[in-house]
N, C-alpha and C positions, 0 to 999 in steps of 0.2 A: 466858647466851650460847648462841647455835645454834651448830651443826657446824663451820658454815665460822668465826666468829668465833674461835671454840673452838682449831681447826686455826691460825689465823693468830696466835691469841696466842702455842699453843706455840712458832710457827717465829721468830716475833720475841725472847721469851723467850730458845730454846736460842743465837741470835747472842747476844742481852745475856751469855750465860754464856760466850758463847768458842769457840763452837763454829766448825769450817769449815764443815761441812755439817748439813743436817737434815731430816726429812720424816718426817710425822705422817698417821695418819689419825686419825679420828673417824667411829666407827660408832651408829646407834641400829639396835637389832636388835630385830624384836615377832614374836612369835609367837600364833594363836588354837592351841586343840589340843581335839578333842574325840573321845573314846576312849570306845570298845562291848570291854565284857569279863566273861563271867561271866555272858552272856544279856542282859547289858543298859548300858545309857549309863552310868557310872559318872564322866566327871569332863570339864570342860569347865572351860578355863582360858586364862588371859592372860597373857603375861609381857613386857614392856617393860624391856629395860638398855640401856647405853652399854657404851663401849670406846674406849681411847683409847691408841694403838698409836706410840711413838715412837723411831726410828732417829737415831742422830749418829753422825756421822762427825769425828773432833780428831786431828791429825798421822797421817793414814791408819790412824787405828785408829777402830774400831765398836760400839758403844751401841746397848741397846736396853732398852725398858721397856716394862710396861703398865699401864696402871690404868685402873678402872673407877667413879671419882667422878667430880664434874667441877666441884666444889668447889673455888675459884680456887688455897684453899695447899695439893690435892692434886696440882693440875696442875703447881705449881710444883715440889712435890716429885719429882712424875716426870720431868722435865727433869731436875732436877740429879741426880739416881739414874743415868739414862741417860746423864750424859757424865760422869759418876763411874764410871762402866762403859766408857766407851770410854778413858778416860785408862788405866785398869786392863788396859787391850787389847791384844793384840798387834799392831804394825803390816802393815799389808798395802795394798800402793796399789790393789789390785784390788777394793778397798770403793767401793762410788758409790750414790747415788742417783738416781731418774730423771730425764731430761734434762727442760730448761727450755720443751719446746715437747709435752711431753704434756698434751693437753686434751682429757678425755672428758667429754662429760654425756652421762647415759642414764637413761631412766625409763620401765621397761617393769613391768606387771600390774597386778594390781588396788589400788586405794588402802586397800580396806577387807577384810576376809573376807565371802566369802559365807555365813553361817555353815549357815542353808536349805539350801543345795548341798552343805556339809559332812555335816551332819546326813542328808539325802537319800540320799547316796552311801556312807555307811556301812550305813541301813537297807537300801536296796535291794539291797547287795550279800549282808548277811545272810539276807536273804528267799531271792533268786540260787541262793547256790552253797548253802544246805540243801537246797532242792529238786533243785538239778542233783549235791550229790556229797554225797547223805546219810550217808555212815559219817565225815565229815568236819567235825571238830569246833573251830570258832572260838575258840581260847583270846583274841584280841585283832584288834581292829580299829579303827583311828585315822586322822584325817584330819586336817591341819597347813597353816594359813596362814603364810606366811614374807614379813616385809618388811624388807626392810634397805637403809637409805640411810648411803651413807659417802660422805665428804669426805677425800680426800685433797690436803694441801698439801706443797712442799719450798720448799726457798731456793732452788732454780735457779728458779722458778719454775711450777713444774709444779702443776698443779691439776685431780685429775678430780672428777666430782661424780656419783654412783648410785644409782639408788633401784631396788630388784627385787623384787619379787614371785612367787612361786608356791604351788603346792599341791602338799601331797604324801601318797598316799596309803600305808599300810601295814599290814599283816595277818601273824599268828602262828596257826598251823593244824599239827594234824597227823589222822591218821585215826586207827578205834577200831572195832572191832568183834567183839565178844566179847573172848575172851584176848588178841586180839592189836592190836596197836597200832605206829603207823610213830611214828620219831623226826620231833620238830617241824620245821618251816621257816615258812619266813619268804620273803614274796616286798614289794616296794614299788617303786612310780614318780613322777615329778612327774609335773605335769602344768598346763596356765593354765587351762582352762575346766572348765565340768560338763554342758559341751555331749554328751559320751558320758558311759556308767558307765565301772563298773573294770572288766567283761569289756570291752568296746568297745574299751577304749584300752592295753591288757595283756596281759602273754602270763600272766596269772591264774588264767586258767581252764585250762592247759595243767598248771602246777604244780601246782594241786590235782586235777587226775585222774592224776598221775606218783605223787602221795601217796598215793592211794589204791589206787594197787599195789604200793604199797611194803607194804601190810598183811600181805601173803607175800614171803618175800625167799627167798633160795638163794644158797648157794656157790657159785662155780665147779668148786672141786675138782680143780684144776688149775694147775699157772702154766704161762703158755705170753705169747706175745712179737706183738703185732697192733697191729688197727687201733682208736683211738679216737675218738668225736666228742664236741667238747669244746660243750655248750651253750655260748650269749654267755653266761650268768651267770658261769658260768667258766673261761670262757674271757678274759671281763675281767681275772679277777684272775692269770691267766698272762700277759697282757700288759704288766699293772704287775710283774711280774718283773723280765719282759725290756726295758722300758724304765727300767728303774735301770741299764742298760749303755750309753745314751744320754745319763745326766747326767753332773752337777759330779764328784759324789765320786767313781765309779769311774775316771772318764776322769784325773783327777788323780791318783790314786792308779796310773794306768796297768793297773788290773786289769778293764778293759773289755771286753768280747768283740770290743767293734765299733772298738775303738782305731783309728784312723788307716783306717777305712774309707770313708768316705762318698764315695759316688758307686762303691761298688764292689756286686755283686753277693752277699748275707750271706742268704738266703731260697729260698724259693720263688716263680718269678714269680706265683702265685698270693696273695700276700701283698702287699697294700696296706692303708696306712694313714695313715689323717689325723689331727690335730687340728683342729675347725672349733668352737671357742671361743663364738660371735657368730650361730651358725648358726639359723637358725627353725625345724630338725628338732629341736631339741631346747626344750622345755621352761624350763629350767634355763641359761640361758647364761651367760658367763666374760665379763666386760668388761675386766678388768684381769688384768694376772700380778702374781705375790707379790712384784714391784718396782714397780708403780705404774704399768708401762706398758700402754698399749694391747694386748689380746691380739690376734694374728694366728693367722690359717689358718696351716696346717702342715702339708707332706710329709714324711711320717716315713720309711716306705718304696713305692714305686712300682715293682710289680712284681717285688719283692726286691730294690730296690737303696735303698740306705740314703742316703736324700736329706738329712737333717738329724741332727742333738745339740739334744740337750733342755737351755737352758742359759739360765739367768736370769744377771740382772747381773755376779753379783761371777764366774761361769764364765766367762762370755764374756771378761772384762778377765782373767781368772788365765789362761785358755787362747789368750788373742789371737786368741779368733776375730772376725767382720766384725761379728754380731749377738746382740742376745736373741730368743730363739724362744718359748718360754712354756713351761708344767709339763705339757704333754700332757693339758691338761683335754677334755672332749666328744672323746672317742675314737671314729673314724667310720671302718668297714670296709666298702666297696659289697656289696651282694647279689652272689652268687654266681649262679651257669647251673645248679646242680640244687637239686630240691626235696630235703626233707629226706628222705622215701619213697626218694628215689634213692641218694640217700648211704646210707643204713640199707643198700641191697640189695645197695653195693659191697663188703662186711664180710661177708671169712668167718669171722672169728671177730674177736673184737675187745667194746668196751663202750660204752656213751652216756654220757660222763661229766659228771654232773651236778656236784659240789662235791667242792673238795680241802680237806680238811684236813689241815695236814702246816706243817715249818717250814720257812724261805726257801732257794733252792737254793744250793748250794755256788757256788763262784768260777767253775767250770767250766759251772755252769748244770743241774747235775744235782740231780732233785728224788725224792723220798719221800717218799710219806705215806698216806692211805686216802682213797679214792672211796666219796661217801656219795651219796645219792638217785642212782642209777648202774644202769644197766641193762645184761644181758648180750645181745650180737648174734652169732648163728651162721646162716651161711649166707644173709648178706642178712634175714635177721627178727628183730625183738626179741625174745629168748624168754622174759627172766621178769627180775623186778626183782632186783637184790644186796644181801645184807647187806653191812655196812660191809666192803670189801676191801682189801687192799693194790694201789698202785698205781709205779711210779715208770718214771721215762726220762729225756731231759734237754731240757730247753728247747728249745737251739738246732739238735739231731736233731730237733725236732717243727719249726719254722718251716720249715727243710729239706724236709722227708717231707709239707708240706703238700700234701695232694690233692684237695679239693675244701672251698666254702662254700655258703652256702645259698639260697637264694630267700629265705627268710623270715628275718626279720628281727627281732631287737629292741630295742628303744628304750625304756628306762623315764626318760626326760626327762634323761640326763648319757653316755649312750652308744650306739651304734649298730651293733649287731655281727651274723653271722651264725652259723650251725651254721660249727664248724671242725673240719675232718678229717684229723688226723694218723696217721702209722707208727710203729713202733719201740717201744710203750708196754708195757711188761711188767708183767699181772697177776698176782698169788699170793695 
């Protein structure tokens, strides 16, 4: 059986068994992968599986299963598992599946790997950055073809059908020279074509000369209370913070920041943000959300006012709001009005904060942890890289205290963000 045959047995199946509701996907997921490490090509490889993902819904209670044969009495078995799990379930009418008039087909990238273009793009970037950032030593470099086509069926009728493609490039580096040596990083992008390199289409080349000052680091020797700019890298993952106060669980549990705010004022007007799912700036796009539905565009906030709640099916029906929005995938921030040089020269004292490592912020939104690949700023100039520092402030004091973004931009094929410049961040 193919996918859709596959998807339409389970959803006749889970009726024969009793079910009210049901909706299935079926995925074939293939991967090419071919990886430079240790000076040389070490492993080139193919992996082809299935998945086959099944939701029921019996007297408002919810099922779900997975299995990875597709073997008629394993299919079988995963049905009856799956509404053996929702009988087991606690009732909640705010369980649904998508409605009966979703119809996506979409087939976008290559049908096969370029494997030439893979192979190409690893070599040349090795050749690249030993000559351009010689104390900088390649522990790993890999280039990934991604194809995956799903079928999704339900019994309202719903039916998308996907097949997507990309490329994704990625590298593990750190510097060396003599005794001294910077901790590793890692930098990766998608990307569809091999029309550019990896410097071309990356901010790459940026983080491997950031590395290569990290080969000296210094304290501050100080704490003192300033200005930070948080690179996109992470400045991404402070976003996914702060958009856990947009979903299901907070808003239900009522410990949201943004509770019963929308369409109020929670930011800085300098704070806008999207979700664009579908968008062709990205690489990598979203067709569907984690229910089945069509992704849509998204104003998240517009000039610091909080336009939307991040809320798939069963939030929307627990919370009575009008719609589903989707999971905040392809996160899209506009270019700011200063270059990054400009921002650098508004810091009188303050740091470049390149990576948090630290654990998730408390209720209130307050975080701690240490600033790694981080640079210290006084007086408007960067003056010398950090060893690992202590860093903390709180979330929604920085969205507030925003002051400026950037000109430049980056994109590594799933988000689009710029230099972000906050106050109130306390070093020690």
């Amino acid at each position: 059986m193919n996918l859709s045959e596959i998807s339409e047995y389970c959803v006749k199946k889970l009726n024969e068994l009793g079910a009210d509701k049901s909706q299935v996907y079926c995925s074939q997921n293939y991967f090419d992968e071919l990886v430079y490490e240790n000076d040389k090509f070490t492993l080139m490889r193919s992996v082809d599986d299935y998945s086959i993902d099944i939701q029921v819904i019996k007297d408002n209670k919810e099922g779900k299963y997975s299995v990875n044969k597709l073997e008629k009495e394993d299919i079988d078995l995963a049905c009856e598992k799956a509404l053996a799990t929702a009988v087991a379930g606690k009732e909640d009418e705010a369980f649904d599946i998508a409605p009966g008039d979703t119809k996506v087909t979409k087939s976008i990238g290559d049908e096969e790997a370029n494997r030439d273009g893979m192979y190409k793009m690893i070599d040349t970037y090795v050749e690249e950055a030993s000559k351009k950032y010689p104390v900088i030593g390649i522990r790993s470099a890999g280039c990934k073809y991604y194809r995956t086509k799903t079928v999704m069926l339900n019994s309202n009728g719903a039916k998308n059908d996907i097949t997507k493609s990309y490329y994704n490039f990625g590298t593990l580096f750190n510097a060396q020279e003599g005794k001294n040596s910077s901790s590793m990083n890692y930098d990766s992008f998608d990307f569809k074509t091999f029309d550019k390199g990896v410097f071309e289409q990356s901010s790459l080349g940026k983080s491997l000369e950031e590395t290569t000052q990290h080969l000296h680091t210094k304290k501050v020797g100080h704490t003192f209370t300033g200005k930070a700019i948080l690179t996109p890298q992470c400045l991404q993952g402070f976003l996914q913070m702060i958009l856990q106060h947009l979903g299901t669980g907070k808003l239900l549990q009522k410990t949201s920041r943004f509770q019963d705010k929308i369409g109020e004022k929670v930011a800085s007007e300098l704070l806008t943000l999207k979700s664009l799912p579908q968008n062709e700036v990205f690489a990598n796009p979203n067709f569907l959300t984690s229910d089945g539905i069509e992704s849509q565009d998204l104003e998240i906030f517009d000039k610091g006012v909080l336009k939307n709640y991040i809320l798939g099916l069963y939030g929307k029906n627990k919370l009575g709001q009008e719609k589903v929005t989707n999971f905040a995938s392809r996160l899209y921030m506009p270019a700011g009005e200063q270059s990054f040089d400009e921002m650098v020269s508004q810091v009188k004292e303050g740091i470049l904060f390149g990576r948090f490592s630290g654990g998730n912020p408390n209720a209130n939104g307050d975080f701690s942890g240490i600033a790694k690949n981080s640079f210290y700023i006084k007086d408007g100039k960067i003056q010398f890289a950090l060893s690992e520092t202590m860093i903390s402030g709180n979330l929604f004091d920085c969205i507030n205290s925003l002051w400026g973004t950037s000109k430049e931009i980056y994109n590594n094929g799933t988000c689009h963000l710029p230099y972000f410049g906050v106050d109130g961040v306390t070093i020690s």
